[in-house]
C-alpha positions, 0 to 999 in steps of 0.5 A: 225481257230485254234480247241483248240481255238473255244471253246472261239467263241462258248462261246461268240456265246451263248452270242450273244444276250445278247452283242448286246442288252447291247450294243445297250442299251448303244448306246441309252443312250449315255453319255459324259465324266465324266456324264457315270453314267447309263452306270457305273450303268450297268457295275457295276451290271452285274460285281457284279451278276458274282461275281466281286468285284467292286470299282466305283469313281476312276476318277468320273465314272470310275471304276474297276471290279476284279476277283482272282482265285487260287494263281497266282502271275500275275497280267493282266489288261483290259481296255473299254472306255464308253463315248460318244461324243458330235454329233447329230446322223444321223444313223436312227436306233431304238436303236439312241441316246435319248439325242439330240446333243450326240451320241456315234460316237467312238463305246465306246459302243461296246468296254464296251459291249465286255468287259462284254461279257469276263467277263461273260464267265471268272467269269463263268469258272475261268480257270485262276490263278491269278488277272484280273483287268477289267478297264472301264474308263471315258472320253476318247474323250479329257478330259483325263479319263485315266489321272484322274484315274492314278492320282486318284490311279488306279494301286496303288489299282489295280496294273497290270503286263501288260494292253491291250486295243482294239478298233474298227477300220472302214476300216479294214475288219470287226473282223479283229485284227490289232497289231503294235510294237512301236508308234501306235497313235500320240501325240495331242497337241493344240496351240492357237495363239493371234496377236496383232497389231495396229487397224486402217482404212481400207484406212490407212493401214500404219498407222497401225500394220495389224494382219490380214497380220501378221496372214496369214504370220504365217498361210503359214509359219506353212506349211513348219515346217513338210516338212523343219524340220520332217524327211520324215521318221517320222509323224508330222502333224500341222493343223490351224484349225480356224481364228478369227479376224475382223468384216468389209472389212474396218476396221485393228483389232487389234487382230487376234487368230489361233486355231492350232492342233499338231500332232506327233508319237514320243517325239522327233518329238513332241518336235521338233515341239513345239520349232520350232511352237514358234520360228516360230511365233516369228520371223513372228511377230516380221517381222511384228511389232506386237505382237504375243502371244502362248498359247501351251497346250500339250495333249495326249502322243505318245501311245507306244506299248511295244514289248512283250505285243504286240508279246504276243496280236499278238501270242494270236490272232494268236493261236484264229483265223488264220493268214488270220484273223490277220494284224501282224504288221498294220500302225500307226494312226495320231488320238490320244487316251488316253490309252497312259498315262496308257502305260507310267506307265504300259508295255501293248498293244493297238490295233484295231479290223475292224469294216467294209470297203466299203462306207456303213461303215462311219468313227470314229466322224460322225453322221452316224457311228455305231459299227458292232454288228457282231464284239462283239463275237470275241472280247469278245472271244479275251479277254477271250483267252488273259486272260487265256493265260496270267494268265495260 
């Protein structure tokens, strides 16, 4: 790796400990979204013992840790999710959840712990020249932590010239940096779908209007909208993920729900979908003499790297580590992250760091997941680098 960067390593190393006991901590505590408050407790007093100025409640549990040095006009943003999610650990470690049925599955717990570590290490040496804005956010995993605390004023009261976050990614190798120009995680939009018929006898089909039928109708018609209307080129994904309807093998309900996930790694494709998602249903239904009703909820937003924030994230990972232990330019994701309402007010970057291969090393949302304690160093080390360049 690169000399005149290994001091960021050797820095982290000697906090080593230090992150992977504060890191555990919180994975023995997990909360869920909204309800991080031992975990905003934690982080507010390490960033106020190293003499950041802290301003908790913006989006419930958020919070903003700042640091100023010099007369920099520049001003950089960092942000760490801290919830949990809603999952009963099977992992068997010592430091598991305390709170059964919550775990944290998504290593928000790493992503905190590696923040803290940056932030020690900057509010020690304060070589940089400007405003650092530290963003821990709540409720990442579906409430929109990111979406209240722009609508509560976040770069309002902390304005930033460009925002970066990172989070661990299982299957790439473990502490390696993986950037992407452009779309880098879908959009998650949710539609649920009420078909009403008429309920009658089991016997009698005719003499009603079957929702069941009309429902499957719908259920295969969906599997052609990506293959026969996305572009091959592009990314669109509709899941129907749950039917409900009917209770006895003889008896037509009148009512039949579909509870369907859409995904999309652009707006085009996004919109595209949602159009064709409703004029589908329609034409089935009508087919099929009943009534079809489309609840359409829209999620979060395509998240879009812009090309100089990331050329700059890529660049300071470069001069840290190495090309070997670089992926300049990896695949986009399908999952989704709320990170990208910040990038649409905000220029900034988005990207991952491998949390380990193999099939000792489970994905992201299962009971058996754990963050790789052996990343905390270098991504630490990866923020404290990024900040100094980008406040030179």
């Amino acid at each position: 790796m690169p000399a005149d960067t290994q001091h960021y390593l050797d820095a982290m190393q000697r906090f080593a400990a230090d992150l992977v006991a504060i890191r555990r901590d919180i994975h023995h505590h997990p909360e869920l979204g909204f309800a991080e408050n031992r975990t905003s407790d934690l982080v507010a007093e390490r960033l106020e013992a190293w003499g950041f100025q802290v301003e908790r409640g913006i989006g419930k549990t958020g919070l903003v840790g700042q640091l100023r040095c010099g007369d920099g006009p520049k001003r950089l943003g960092l942000r760490a999710d801290m919830d949990a999610l809603p999952i009963e650990e099977r992992t068997g470690l010592p430091h598991s959840s305390c709170h059964p049925g919550v775990m944290h599955a998504c290593g928000h717990d790493g992503h905190t712990a590696m923040l803290l570590g940056a932030a020690r290490y900057l509010a020690q040496t304060r070589r940089f020249n400007g405003t650092l804005n530290l963003i821990f956010q709540p409720a990442e995993e579906n409430f929109g932590g990111a979406r209240r605390m722009l609508d509560e004023g976040l770069f309002e009261r902390y304005p930033c010239d460009s925002v970066f976050a990172m989070h661990n990614m299982p299957g790439y190798p473990t502490g390696k940096l993986v950037f992407r120009d452009g779309a880098m995680m879908a959009s998650s939009d949710y539609v649920t779908v009420t078909v009403t018929g008429v309920g009658g006898h089991g016997s009698s089909p005719h003499h009603g209007r079957d929702s069941v039928v009309a429902a499957a109708s719908i259920v295969m018609a969906l599997q052609t909208l990506v293959s026969r209307n996305v572009s091959p080129f592009d990314l669109g994904v509709v899941t129907v993920g749950a039917i409900h309807g009917g209770a006895a093998s003889n008896v037509i309900p009148e009512k039949v729900t579909l509870e369907i996930s859409v995904r999309a790694m652009s707006a085009e494709v996004r919109a595209l979908l949602e159009q064709r998602i409703k004029e589908l249903i329609d034409g089935q239904s009508r087919s099929f003499g009943v009534q079809a009703e489309v609840e359409y909820r829209r999620g979060y937003p395509v998240l879009v790297n812009t090309p100089r924030e990331t050329q700059f994230a890529r660049e300071t990972a470069l001069a840290l580590l190495g090309p070997d232990e670089v992926i300049e330019q990896g695949a986009g994701r399908s999952g989704s992250e709320d990170f990208a309402y910040m990038l649409e007010e905000c220029p900034g970057s988005y990207l991952f760091i491998g949390n380990g291969t193999g099939k000792s090393t489970p994905m992201l949302h299962n009971p058996r997941y754990d963050f790789n304690d052996e990343v905390l160093v270098r991504g630490a080390a990866y923020w404290a680098c990024l900040t100094e360049r980008f406040l030179a």
